[in-house]
C-alpha positions as CSV (number, residue, x, y, z in Angstrom):
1,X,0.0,0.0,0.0
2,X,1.3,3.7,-0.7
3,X,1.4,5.5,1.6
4,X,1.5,9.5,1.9
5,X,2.8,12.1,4.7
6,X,-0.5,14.4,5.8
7,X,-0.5,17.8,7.1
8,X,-3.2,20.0,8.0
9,X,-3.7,23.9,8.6
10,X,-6.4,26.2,9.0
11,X,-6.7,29.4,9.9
12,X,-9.8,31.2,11.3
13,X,-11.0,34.7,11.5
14,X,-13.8,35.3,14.4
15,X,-16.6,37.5,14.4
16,X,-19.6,37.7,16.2
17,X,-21.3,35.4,13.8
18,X,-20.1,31.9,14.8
19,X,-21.6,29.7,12.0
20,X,-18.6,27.9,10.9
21,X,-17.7,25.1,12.5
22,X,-14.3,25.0,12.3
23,X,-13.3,21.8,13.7
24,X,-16.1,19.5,11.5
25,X,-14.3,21.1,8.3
26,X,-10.2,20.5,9.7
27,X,-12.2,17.0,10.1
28,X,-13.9,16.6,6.5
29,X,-10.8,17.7,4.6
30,X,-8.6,15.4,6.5
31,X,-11.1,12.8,5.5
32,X,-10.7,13.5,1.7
33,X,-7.4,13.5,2.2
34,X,-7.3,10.0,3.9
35,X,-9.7,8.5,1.6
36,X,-6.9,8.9,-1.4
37,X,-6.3,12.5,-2.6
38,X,-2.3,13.5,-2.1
39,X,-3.8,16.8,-1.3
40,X,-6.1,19.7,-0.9
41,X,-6.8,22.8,0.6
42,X,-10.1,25.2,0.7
43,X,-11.6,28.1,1.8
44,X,-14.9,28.4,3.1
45,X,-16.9,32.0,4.3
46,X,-19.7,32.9,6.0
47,X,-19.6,36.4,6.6
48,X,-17.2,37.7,8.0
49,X,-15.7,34.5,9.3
50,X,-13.1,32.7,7.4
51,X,-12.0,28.8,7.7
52,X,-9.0,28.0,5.4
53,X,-7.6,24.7,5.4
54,X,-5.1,22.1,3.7
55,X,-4.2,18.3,4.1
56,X,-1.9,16.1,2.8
57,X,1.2,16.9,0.5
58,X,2.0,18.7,-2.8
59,X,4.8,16.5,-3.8
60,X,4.3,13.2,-2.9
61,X,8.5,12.4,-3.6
62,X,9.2,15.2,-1.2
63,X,6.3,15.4,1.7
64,X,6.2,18.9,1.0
65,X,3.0,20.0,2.4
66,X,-0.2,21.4,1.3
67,X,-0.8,25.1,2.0
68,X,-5.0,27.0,2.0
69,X,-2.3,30.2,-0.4
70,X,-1.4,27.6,-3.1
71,X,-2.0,28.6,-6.9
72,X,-3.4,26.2,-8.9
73,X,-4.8,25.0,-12.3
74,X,-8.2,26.0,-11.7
75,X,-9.7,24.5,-15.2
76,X,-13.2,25.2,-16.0
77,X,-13.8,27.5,-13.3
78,X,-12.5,30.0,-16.0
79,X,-15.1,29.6,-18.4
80,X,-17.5,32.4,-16.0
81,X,-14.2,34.4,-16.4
82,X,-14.7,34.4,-20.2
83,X,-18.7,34.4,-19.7
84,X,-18.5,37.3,-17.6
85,X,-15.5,39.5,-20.2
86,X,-18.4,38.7,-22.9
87,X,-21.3,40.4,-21.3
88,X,-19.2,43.4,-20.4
89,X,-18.9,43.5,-24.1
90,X,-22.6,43.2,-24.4
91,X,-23.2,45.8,-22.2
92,X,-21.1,48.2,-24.2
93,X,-22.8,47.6,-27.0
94,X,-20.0,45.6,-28.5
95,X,-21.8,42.3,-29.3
96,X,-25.5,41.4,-29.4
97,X,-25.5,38.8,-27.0
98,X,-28.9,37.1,-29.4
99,X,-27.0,37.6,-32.3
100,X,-25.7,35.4,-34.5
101,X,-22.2,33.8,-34.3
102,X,-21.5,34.4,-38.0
103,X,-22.1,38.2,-38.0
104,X,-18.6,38.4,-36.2
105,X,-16.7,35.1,-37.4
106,X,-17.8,34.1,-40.5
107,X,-14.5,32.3,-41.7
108,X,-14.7,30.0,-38.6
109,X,-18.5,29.2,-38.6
110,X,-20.2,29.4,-41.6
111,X,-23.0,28.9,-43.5
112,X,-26.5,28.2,-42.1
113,X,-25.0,27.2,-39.1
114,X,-23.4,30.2,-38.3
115,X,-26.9,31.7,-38.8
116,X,-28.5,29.9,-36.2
117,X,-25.9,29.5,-33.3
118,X,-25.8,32.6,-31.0
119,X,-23.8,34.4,-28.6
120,X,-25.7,33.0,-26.1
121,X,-25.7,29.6,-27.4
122,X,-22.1,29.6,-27.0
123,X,-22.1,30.4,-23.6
124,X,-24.8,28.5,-22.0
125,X,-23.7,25.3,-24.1
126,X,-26.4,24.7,-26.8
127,X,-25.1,25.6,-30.5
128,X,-24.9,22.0,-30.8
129,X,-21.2,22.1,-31.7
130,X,-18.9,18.7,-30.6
131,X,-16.2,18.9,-28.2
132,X,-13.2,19.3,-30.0
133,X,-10.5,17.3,-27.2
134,X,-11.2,13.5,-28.6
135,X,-10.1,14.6,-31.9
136,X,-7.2,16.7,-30.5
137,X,-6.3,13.6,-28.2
138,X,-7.5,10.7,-30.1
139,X,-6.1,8.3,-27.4
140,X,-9.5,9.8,-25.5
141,X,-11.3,7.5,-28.4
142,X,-15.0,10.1,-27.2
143,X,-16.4,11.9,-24.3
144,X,-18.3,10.8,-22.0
145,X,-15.4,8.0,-21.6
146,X,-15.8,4.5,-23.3
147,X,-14.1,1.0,-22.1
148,X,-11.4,1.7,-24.5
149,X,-9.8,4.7,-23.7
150,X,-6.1,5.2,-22.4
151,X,-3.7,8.3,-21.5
152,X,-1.2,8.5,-24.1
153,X,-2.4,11.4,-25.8
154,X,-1.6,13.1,-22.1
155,X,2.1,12.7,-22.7
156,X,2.1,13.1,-26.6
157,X,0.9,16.5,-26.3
158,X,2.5,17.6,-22.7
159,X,4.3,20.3,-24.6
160,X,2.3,20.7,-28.0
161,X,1.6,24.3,-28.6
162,X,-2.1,24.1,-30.5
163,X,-3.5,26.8,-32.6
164,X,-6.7,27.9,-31.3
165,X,-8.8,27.8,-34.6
166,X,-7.2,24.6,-35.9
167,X,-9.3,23.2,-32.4
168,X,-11.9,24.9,-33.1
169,X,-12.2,23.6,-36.8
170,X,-12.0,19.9,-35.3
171,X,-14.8,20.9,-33.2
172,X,-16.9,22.4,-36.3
173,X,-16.2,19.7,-38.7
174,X,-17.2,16.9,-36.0
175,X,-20.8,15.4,-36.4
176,X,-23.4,18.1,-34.7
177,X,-24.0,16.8,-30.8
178,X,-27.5,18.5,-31.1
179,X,-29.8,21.0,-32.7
180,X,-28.6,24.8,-32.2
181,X,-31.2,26.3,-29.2
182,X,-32.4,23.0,-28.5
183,X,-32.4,21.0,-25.0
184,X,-30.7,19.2,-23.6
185,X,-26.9,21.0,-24.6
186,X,-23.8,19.3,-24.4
187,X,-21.0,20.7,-22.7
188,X,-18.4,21.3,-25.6
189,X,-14.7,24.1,-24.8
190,X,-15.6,24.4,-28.5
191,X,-18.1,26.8,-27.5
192,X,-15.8,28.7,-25.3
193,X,-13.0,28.9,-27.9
194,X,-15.0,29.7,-29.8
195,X,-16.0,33.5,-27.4
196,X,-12.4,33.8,-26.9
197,X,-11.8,34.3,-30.9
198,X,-14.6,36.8,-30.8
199,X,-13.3,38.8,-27.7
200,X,-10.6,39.2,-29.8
201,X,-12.9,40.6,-32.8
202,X,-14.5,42.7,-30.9
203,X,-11.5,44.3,-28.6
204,X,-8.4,44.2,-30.4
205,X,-6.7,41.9,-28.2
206,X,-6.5,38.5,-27.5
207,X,-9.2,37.0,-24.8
208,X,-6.5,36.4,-21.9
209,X,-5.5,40.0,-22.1
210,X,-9.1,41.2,-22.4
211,X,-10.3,39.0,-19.5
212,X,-6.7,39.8,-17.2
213,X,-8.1,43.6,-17.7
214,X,-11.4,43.6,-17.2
215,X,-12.4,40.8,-15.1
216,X,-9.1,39.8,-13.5
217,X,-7.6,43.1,-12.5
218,X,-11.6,44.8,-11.8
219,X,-11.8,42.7,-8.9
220,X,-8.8,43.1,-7.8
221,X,-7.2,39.6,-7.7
222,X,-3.6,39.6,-7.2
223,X,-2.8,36.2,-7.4
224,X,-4.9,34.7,-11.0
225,X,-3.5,34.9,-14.0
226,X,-3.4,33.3,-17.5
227,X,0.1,30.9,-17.5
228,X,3.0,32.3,-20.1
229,X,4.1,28.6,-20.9
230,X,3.8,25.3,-19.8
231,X,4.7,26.1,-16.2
232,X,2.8,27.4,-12.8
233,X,4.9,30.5,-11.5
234,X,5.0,30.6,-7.4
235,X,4.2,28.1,-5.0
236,X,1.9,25.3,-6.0
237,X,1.2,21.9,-6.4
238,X,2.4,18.9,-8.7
239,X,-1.0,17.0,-10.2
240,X,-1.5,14.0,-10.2
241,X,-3.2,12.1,-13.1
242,X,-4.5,8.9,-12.6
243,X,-6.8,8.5,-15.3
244,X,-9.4,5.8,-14.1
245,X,-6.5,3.8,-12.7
246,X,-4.6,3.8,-16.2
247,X,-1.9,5.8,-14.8
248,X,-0.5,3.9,-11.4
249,X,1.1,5.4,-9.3
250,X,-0.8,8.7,-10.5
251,X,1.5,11.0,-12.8
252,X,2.5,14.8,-12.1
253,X,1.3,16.8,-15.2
254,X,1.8,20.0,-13.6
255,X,4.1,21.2,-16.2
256,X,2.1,21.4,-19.2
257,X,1.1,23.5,-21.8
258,X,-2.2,24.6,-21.8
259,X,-3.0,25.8,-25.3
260,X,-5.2,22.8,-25.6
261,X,-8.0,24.8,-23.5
262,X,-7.0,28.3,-23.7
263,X,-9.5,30.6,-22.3
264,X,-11.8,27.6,-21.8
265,X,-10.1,26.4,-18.8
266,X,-6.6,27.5,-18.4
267,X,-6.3,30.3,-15.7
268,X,-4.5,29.9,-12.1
269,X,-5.5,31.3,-9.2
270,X,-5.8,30.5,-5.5
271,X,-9.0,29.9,-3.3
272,X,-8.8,32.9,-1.7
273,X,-8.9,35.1,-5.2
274,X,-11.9,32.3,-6.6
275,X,-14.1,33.2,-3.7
276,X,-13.1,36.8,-3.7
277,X,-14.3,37.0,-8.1
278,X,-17.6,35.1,-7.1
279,X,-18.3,37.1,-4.5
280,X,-18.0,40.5,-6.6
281,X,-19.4,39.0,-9.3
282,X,-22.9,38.1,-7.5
283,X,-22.7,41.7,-5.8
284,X,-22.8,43.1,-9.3
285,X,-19.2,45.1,-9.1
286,X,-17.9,42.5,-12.3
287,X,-20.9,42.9,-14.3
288,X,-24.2,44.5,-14.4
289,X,-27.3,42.9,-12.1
290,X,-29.5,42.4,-15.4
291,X,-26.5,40.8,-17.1
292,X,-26.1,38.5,-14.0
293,X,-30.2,37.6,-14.4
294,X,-29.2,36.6,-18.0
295,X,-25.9,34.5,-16.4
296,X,-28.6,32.5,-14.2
297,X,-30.6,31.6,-16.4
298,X,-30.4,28.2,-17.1
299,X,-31.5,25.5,-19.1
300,X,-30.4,21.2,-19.1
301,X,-27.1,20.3,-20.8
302,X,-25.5,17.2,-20.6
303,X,-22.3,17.0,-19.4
304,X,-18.6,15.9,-20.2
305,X,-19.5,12.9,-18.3
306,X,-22.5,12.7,-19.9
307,X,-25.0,13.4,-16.9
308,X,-27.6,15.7,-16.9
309,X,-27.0,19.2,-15.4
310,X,-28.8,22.7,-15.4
311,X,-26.3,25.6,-16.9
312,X,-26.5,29.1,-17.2
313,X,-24.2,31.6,-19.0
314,X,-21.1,30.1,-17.2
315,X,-22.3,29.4,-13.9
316,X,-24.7,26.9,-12.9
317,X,-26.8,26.2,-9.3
318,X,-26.4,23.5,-6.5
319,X,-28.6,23.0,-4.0
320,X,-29.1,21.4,-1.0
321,X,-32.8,20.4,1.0
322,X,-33.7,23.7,2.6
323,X,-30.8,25.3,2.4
324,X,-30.7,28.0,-1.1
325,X,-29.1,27.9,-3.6
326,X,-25.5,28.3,-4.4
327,X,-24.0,29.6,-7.9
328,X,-20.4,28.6,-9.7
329,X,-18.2,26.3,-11.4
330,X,-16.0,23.6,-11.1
331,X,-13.0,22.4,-13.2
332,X,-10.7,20.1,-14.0
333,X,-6.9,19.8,-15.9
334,X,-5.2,16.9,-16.1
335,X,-4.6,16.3,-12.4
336,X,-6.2,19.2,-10.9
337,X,-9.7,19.6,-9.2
338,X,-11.2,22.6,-8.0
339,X,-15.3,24.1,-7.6
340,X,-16.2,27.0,-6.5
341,X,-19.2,28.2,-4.9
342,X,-21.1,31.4,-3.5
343,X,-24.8,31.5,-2.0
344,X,-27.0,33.4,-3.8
345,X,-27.6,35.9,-0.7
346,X,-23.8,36.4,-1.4
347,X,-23.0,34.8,2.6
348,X,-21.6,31.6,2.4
349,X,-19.0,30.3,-0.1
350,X,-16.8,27.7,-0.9
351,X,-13.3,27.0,-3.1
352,X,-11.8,23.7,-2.6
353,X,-8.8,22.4,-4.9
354,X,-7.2,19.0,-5.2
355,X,-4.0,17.6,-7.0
356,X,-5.3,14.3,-8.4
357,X,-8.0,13.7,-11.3
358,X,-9.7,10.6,-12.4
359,X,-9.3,8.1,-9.3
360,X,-12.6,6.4,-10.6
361,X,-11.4,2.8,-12.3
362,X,-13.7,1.7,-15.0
363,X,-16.0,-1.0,-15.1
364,X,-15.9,-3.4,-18.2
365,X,-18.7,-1.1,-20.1
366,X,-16.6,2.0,-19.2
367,X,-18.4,3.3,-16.4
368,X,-16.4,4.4,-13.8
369,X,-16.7,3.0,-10.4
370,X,-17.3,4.0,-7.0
371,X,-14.1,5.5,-4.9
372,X,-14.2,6.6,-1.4
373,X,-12.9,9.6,-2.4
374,X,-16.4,10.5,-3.7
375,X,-18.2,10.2,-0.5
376,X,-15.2,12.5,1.4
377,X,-15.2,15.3,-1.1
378,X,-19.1,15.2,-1.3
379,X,-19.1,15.5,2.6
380,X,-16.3,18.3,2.7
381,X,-18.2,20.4,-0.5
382,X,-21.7,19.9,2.0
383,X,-20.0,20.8,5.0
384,X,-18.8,23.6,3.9
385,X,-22.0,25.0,1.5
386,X,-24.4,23.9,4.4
387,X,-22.3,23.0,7.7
């Protein structure tokens, strides 16, 4: 059996309020921890009281311990980023956020289909566009996984610089995954590639500079950026990739260029900075209030693992029995895990990250199977939403 040192930290700021219990969440992280992730740290805040809190190690040849400051790969998580860049652009008048894809990039979407996939289509997931990865990664075989899948795509392309509209062109020439408008959607970084190229039509620069600017830099976070190569600049993580028990002992990919996703789900930032942008954002200081209205509105998509969720304009809802309802994202890179969520009333919030992906073996059929991990992390993310 492997076995892996453990640390854990947290540090609490007290107010009046006293509605965090502090001790239950040291408990449920350590509990992830011991149920197989290397490591992870959070922050969780009600108020104005603060838990933050790590366990485990960030380099499992080392013991070097976890840390609540890390940066990290934060994946998906960046696609509200990119939502929220594109309605500031709505809201200037720049793009119609109903129009049609093809009035601003004809070359890469043309035809009828251009015509009848919108702005908001891209966002929210149904313009019926296919993912473009399994074709960039054909080791990946399709999404959701099959039986026959393995990692070696992971490795070929570890330092393959991709052009942005050769992925998208993949995606566009792949068989339609559904009707453009109609439900369910299905999850495709096509779509967000896709917004990136058109923040760049419509601004004059490219989409990480446009979203660094207006988003990053608007609320003020000090510590998320866009990586400059294939590397995470100050203190961090490795990841560990274990792809459904393909990859064993798990493999660090934190070195790795992340062209592959781009704008889609390539930014770095810490916990603290995720729940600060969520925070601002659902207060209204990122974008407008009505614009926020249009970001929660959702509809059913199906996602990379081919289950049915409810998605908005890059940020959906999770809710628990009684207890509201709480807006975000998740994301993952090869290796890396992190969701982040806010209450609705703006109170309570959550950011948890974790260095190892794809723990889930799979079955004969391809299904992956039960871990224990999935009952830990499901307890620390309902601890920490709901106490």
């Amino acid at each position: 059996m492997r076995t892996w040192g453990h640390f854990r930290a947290s540090e609490r700021t007290h107010a009046v309020r006293r509605t965090l219990d502090c001790a239950e969440l040291d408990a449920a992280i350590e509990n992830v921890h011991r149920a197989g992730i290397p490591g992870l740290f959070a922050e969780v805040r009600d108020g104005e009281q603060v838990w933050r809190g790590a366990a485990g190690v960030a380099d499992t040849a080392t013991g070097r311990p976890v840390t609540a400051d890390l940066r990290h790969r934060v994946g998906s998580v960046t696609k509200t980023f990119a939502a929220a860049a594109v309605l500031q652009q709505v809201e200037a008048g720049r793009i119609g956020l109903d129009a049609p894809i093809r009035r601003y990039l004809p070359e890469l979407v043309p035809g009828e289909r251009g015509d009848a996939i919108t702005v908001r289509m891209l966002i929210n997931h149904t313009s019926g566009l296919a993912e473009y990865l399994p074709y960039a990664y054909p080791s990946f075989k399709a999404l959701p996984v099959v039986a026959d899948t393995d990692p070696r795509s992971l490795d070929d392309h570890r330092f393959t610089r991709f052009d942005p509209v050769e992925l998208i062109g993949l995606g566009v020439a792949a068989p339609a995954v559904g009707t453009p408008g109609a439900a369910p959607g299905v999850y495709s970084n096509t779509n967000y590639l896709l917004l990136a190229q058109l923040l760049e039509q419509v601004t004059g620069t490219t989409a990480e500079q446009c979203i660094t600017r207006n988003v990053i830099e608007r609320a003020g976070l000090r510590d998320t950026g866009f990586p400059a190569g294939p590397h995470v600049d100050g203190e961090h993580s490795q990841l560990y990739e274990a792809w459904f028990g393909m990859i064993d002992p798990p493999r660090d990919y934190s070195v790795y260029d992340m062209s592959f996703a781009g704008p889609s789900a390539s930014l770095i930032s810490t916990v603290a900075d995720l729940n600060r942008f969520y925070r601002l954002l659902l207060a209204g200081e990122i974008i407008g209030l009505s614009s926020l209205a249009q970001m929660q509105r959702t509809g059913p998509v199906i996602s990379q693992e081919g289950k049915p969720i409810v998605y908005g304009l890059g940020l959906y809802p999770m809710e628990g029995p009684g207890q509201g309802v709480f807006w975000g994202h998740g994301g993952t890179v090869w290796g890396g895990g992190t969701l982040a969520m806010i209450r609705a009333d703006g109170e309570r919030q959550m950011a948890v990250a974790t260095n190892l992906q794809r723990w889930n073996r799979l079955d004969a059929s391809g299904e992956p199977q039960p871990h224990a991990i999935d009952e830990a992390l499901a307890t620390l993310h309902r601890v920490a939403m709901y106490g």
